[in-house]
N, C-alpha and C positions, 0 to 999 in steps of 0.2 A: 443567525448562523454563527456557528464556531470562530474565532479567529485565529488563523494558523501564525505562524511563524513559520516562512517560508519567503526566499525571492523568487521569482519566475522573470525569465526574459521571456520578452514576450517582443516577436518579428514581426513587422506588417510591411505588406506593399504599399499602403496607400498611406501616404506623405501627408497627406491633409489631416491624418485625424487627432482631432485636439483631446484635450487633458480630460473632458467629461467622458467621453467617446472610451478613450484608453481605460479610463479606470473602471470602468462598465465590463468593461472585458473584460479585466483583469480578474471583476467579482465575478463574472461568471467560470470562471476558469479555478478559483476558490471553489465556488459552489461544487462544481463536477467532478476536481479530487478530494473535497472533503467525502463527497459521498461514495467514488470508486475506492477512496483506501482504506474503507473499513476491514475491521477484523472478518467480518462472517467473507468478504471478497477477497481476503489474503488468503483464508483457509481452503478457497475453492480453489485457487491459484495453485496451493502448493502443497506438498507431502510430506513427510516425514520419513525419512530414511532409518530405523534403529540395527547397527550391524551388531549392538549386545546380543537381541535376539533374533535379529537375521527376521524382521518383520519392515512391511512401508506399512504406513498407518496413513487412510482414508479420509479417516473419522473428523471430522469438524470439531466437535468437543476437545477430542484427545489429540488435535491436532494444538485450540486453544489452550489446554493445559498446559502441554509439555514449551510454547513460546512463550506461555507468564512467566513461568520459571525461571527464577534469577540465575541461576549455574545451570547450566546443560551437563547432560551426560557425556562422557568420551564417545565418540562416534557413533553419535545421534544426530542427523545431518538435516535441513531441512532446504527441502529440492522443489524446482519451480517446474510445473509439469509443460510448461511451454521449449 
């Protein structure tokens, strides 16, 4: 697996559990946003607002292209459908 860069706090109720236990978790908690924050799960998440041409954009692709992009356009917005 990838290694993020990333801290997580991580709360538990149960007082007892020791340093193997903790970090066990900790990798499975890696493992499941490594895999929830990919690009193809941002793209479904969210949309693209363009008020140049008065369009939302769907599209997965042209969703991917227009967030590589080093400079955005003026009021090209990208909106989270939740």
């Amino acid at each position: 697996m990838k290694s993020s860069k990333r801290d997580l706090l991580v709360l538990s109720k149960n007082a007892s559990a020791n340093q193997k236990e903790m970090a066990l978790e900790v990798e499975k908690l890696h493992d499941l946003l490594f895999h929830v924050e990919s690009i193809e799960n941002f793209c479904v998440a969210n949309e693209v607002i363009d008020l140049n041409s008065y369009k939302i954009i769907h599209n997965h692709i042209k969703i991917k292209r227009i967030i590589s992009q080093k400079k955005m356009k003026p009021f090209v917005f990208i909106n989270n459908k939740n």
